[in-house]
C-alpha positions as CSV (number, residue, x, y, z in Angstrom):
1,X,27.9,-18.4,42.3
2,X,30.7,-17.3,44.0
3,X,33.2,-16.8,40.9
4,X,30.7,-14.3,40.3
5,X,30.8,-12.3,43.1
6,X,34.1,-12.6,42.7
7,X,34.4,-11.1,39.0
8,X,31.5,-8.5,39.5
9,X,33.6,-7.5,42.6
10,X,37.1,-6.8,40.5
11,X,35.2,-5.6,37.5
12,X,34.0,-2.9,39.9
13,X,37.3,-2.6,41.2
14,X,38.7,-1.7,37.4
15,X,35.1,0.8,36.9
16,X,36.4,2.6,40.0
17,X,40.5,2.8,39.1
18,X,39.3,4.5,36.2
19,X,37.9,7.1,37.5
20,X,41.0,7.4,39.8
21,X,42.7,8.0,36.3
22,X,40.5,11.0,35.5
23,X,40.6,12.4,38.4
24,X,44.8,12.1,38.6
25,X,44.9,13.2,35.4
26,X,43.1,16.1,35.4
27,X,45.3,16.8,38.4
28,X,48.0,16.5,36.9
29,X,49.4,13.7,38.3
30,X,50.6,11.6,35.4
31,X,52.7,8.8,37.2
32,X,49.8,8.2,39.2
33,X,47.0,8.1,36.6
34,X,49.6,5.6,34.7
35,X,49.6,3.5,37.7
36,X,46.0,3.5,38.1
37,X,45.4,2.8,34.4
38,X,47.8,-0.7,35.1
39,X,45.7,-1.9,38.0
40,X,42.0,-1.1,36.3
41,X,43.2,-3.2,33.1
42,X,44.6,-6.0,35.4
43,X,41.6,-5.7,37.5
44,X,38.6,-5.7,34.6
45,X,40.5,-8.7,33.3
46,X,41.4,-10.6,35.7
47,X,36.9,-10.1,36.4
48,X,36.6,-11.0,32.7
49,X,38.7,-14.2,33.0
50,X,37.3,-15.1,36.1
51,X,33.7,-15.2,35.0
């Protein structure tokens, strides 16, 4: 059960990074959304993998 937790917690992690992206993106902060893109993909698969 734990694993689990564990995945639903970085899946989450990866829902909210994206939004960071929209919201540095429409900011115009490109670097930053690019960075935020990179941890919400390693974050929603490293969940995926986990689960």
């Amino acid at each position: 059960m734990t694993g689990n937790m564990i995945a639903i917690a970085m899946v989450f992690i990866g829902l909210f990074l994206i939004g960071g992206v929209f919201s540095l993106a429409r900011q115009g902060l490109k670097l930053g959304a690019a960075a935020c893109a990179v941890g919400a993909a390693l974050a929603i698969t490293a969940g995926v993998m986990w689960w």
